[in-house]
C-alpha positions, -999 to +999 in steps of 0.1 A: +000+000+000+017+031-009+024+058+019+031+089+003+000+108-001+011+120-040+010+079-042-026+071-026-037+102-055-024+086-083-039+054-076-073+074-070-067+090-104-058+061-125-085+040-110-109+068-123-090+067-157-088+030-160-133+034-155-132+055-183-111+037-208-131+004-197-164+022-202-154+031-241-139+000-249-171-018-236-191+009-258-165+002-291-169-035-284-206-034-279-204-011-315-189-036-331-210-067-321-241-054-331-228-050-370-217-079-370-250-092-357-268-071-382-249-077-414-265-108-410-296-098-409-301-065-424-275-053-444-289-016-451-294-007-414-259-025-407-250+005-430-264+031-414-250+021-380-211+019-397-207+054-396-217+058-358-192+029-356-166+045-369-172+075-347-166+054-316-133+038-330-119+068-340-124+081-307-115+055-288-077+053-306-077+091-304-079+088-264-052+058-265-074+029-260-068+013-289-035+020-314-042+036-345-033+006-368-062-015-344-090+013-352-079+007-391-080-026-389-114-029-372-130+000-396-120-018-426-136-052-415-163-039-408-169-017-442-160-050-457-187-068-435-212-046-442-203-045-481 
């Protein structure tokens, strides 16, 4: 347990950050699954959803969460998904 009371705030602060990043990489991954779920079913509205999609990446490898390469690679399986 740290001592230092700089220490017992930075644990404070990247618990909080850690919430954060955990809460948009739920959202990203949640994003993600329901394409894939309707590209099965309905392509056009799969469409419509991809660009909300694609919001949520980008921001998500903006923040750090995900390297940039990653948000590339998931945006252009998904286009080609949806295609």
């Amino acid at each position: 347990m740290p001592i230092i009371r700089s220490a017992k705030k930075a644990i404070r602060v990247s618990a909080r950050k850690k919430a954060v990043n955990d809460r948009r990489k739920r959202t990203m991954k949640d994003v993600i699954k329901k394409i894939e779920k309707l590209s099965k079913t309905d392509k056009k509205e799969a469409e419509q959803t991809l660009s909300s999609a694609f919001q949520v990446i980008d921001k998500a490898a903006k923040r750090g969460i995900i390297k940039k390469n990653n948000a590339a690679r998931k945006k252009s399986r998904l286009s080609r998904l949806v295609k």
